[in-house]
Structures are given as structure tokens and as C-alpha cells.
C-alpha positions as CSV (number, residue, x, y, z in Angstrom):
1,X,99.0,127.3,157.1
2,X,100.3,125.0,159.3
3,X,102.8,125.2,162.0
4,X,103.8,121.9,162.9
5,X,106.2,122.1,159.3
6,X,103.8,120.3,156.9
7,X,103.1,121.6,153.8
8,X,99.0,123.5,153.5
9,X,96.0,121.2,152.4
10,X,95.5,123.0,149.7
11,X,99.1,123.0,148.8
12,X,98.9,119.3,148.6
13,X,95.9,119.1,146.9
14,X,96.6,121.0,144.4
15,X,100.0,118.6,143.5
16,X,97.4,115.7,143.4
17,X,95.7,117.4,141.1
18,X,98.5,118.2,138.8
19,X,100.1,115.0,139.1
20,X,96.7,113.4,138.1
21,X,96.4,115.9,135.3
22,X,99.9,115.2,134.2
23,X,99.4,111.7,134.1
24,X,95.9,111.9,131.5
25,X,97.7,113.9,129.8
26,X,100.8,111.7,129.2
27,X,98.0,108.7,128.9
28,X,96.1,110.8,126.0
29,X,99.3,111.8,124.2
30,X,100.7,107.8,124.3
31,X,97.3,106.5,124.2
32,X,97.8,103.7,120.6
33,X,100.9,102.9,122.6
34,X,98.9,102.5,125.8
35,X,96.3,100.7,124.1
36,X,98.9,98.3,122.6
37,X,100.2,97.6,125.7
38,X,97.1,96.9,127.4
39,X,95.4,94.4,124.3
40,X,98.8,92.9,125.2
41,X,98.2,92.4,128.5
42,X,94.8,91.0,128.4
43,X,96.5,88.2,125.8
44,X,99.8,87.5,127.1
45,X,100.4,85.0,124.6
46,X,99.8,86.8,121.8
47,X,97.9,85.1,119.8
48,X,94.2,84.8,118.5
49,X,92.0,81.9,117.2
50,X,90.3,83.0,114.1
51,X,88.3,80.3,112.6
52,X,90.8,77.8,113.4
53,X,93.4,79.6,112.2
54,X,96.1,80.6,114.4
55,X,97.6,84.5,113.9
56,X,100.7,85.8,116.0
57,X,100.0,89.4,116.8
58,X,103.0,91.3,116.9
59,X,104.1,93.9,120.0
60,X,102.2,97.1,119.5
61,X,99.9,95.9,117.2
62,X,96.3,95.0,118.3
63,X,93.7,92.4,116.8
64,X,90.1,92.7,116.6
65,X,89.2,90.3,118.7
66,X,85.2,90.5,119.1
67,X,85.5,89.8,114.8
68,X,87.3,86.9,115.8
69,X,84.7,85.5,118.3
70,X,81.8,86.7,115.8
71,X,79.8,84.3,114.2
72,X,81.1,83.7,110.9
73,X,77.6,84.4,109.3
74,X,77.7,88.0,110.7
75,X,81.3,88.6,110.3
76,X,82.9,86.8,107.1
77,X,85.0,89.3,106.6
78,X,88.0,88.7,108.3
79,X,90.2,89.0,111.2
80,X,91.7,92.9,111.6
81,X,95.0,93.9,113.1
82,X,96.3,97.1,113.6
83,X,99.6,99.3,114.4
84,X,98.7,102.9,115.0
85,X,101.4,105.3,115.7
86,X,103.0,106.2,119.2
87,X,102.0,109.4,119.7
88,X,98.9,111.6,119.0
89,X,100.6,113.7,116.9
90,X,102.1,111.3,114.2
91,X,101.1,112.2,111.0
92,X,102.3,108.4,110.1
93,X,98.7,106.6,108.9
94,X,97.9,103.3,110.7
95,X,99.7,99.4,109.7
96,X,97.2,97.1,108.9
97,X,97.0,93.6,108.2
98,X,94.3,91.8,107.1
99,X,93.5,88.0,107.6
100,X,90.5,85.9,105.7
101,X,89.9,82.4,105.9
102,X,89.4,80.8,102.5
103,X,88.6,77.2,101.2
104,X,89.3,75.6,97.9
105,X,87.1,76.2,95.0
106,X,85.6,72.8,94.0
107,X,86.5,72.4,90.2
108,X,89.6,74.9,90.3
109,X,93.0,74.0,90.5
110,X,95.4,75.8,93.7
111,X,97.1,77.8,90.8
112,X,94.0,78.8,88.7
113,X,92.7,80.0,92.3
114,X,95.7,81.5,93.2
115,X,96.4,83.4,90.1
116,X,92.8,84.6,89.9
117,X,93.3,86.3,93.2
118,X,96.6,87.7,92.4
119,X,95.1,89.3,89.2
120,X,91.8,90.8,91.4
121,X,95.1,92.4,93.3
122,X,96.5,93.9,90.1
123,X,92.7,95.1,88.7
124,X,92.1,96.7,92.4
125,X,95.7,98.5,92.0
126,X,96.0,100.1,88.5
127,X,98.0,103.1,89.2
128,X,100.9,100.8,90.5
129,X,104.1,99.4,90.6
130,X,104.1,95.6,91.2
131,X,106.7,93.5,93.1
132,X,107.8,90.0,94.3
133,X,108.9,89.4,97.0
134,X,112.3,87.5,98.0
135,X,111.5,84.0,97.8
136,X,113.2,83.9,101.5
137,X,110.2,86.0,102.7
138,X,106.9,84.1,101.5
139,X,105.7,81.6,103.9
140,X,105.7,78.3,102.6
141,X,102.8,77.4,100.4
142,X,101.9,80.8,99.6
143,X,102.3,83.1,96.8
144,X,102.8,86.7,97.4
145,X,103.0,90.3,95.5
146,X,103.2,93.6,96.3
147,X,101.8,97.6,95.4
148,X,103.7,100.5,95.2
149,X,102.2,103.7,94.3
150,X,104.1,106.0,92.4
151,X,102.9,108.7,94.3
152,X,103.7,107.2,97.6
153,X,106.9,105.1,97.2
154,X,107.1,104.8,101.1
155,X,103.6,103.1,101.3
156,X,103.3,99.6,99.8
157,X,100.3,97.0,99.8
158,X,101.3,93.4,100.0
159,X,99.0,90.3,99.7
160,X,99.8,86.8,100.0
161,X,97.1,83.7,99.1
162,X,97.9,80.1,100.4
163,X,95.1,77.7,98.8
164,X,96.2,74.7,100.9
165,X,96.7,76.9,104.4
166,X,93.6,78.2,103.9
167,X,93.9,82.0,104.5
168,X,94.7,84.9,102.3
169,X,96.6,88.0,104.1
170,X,96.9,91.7,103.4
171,X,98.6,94.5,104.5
172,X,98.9,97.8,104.0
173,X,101.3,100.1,105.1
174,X,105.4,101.6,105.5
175,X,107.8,100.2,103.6
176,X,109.8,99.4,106.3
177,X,106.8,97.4,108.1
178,X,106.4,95.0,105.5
179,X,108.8,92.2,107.2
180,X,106.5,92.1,109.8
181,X,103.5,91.3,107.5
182,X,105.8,88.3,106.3
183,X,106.7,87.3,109.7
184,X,102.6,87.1,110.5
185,X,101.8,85.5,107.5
186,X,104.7,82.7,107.8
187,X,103.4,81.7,111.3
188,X,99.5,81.5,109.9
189,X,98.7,78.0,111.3
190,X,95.7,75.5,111.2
């Protein structure tokens, strides 16, 4: 111990220890919210080029980005973006929306190619209820409907196909998430 009034070196180090420990531990327990914030930060603007088409990612949601910058012989899949839940805990499931670059079919018509990929979304969702949505909602040029299992009436799956934009978008998800899959979709640009 010291006399001159300051507090014991080990006393000290010991607080920077459990301030440090404090901290990781607050960093672990927010960590999607941490990650969130930093994809946000490395991409102020947030948005992110996939193969020419432009995708707004929301606030706490994150894109895959290396898919985006792939080659699109490795990676045809699509462009991923996620919302995970705040804290560790959460029992909530991940938001995800999904975003695929198409291109007309030569020989089919926009609506035969559009109704053919709204009845692959019925066949991949046979123990559902189907849904519209408002017309006010679906991005201009699109067509849109939605999944809601019967078991799960607070999880919905929502696609919407535009033929002449290009792009098909899914998401899957809350409920009360869905009219940020719209807002996405809506500002889908070329």
C-alpha cells in the first residue's frame, strides 16, 4: 500500500481487469447488434451493388457482401441479408431477405414467367395460408404473395418477382417485419 493517498497497483489492476471483462461481456451479449452496427459503419451509405442491381440495407440488418463481389459463376445464388436479434438470448429466429437477379425467358411472356414463379411459391408452401399484399405495398412492376403457416401465424414468407426489374426477392420472417421487406424491394434499382 501506498502512502502518498493513491489507490494499490493491484487495486487498480484489478478495476482494469473488470472493466475490460465487463465490457466483452456486454460486447458478447449485444454482439448481432454490434455486428450490425459495425457492417454499418464500414458502408455508410448503405447500400450494395449486386450484379447491377442496387439493394438498400436497412439499419441492423447486414448483407453478405463477399456473395456480392463473387463471381457470378461461383455464386449464382443470390445476394443474402440478414436481421438477427439484439441480444444473445432472444429466442426470436433471424429476418432474412433474399435477392436474385433474373432475366427474361426468351419465348415466355412477363406474366407466364411471373405466374410460373408464383405457383413454384405455392408448390414449395403446401401447408399454408396464402396472401396478397396491399396493392400500396408492392413495388412497382412486381407481383407479390405471401405464406402463413398455420402453425406459426407470427412467421410469414413473402416473395415478390419483377420480370422487367430484373430481380426476384424473398423474405422470411415476423409478421411485423414484413414492411421492411417491401420497403427493400420497392427501392431494388438497375
Amino acid at each position: 500500500m501506498t502512502i502518498s493517498g493513491n489507490a494499490p497497483q493491484w487495486l487498480t489492476r484489478s478495476l482494469r481487469v473488470a472493466v475490460a471483462l465487463a465490457l466483452a461481456g456486454a460486447a458478447s451479449w449485444y454482439s448481432p447488434w454490434c455486428t450490425a452496427t459495425f457492417w454499418h459503419l464500414f458502408h455508410p451509405r448503405g447500400w450494395v451493388e449486386y450484379r447491377g442491381l442496387r439493394v438498400r440495407v436497412p439499419w441492423l440488418w447486414t448483407a453478405d457482401t463477399e456473395a456480392a463481389e463473387a463471381d457470378p459463376t461461383a455464386t449464382p445464388l443470390g445476394l443474402s441479408l440478414k436481421k438477427r436479434p439484439p441480444t444473445m438470448d432472444s429466442r426470436l429466429p433471424p429476418q432474412s431477405v433474399f435477392v436474385t437477379v433474373i432475366s427474361p425467358d426468351p419465348g415466355i411472356t412477363t406474366e407466364r414467367q411471373t405466374q410460373a414463379w408464383l405457383a413454384m411459391f405455392h408448390q414449395s408452401h403446401p401447408d399454408a395460408d396464402f396472401q396478397s399484399p396491399s396493392p400500396s405495398v408492392v413495388p412497382a412492376g412486381a407481383s407479390c404473395l405471401g405464406a402463413e403457416k398455420r402453425s406459426k401465424p407470427d412467421d410469414v414468407v413473402w416473395t415478390c418477382i419483377s420480370v422487367p426489374g430484373g430481380w426476384v426477392a424473398d423474405f422470411e420472417g415476423r409478421r411485423q417485419d414484413a414492411p421492411i421487406f417491401f420497403e427493400i424491394a420497392r427501392e431494388l434499382r438497375r
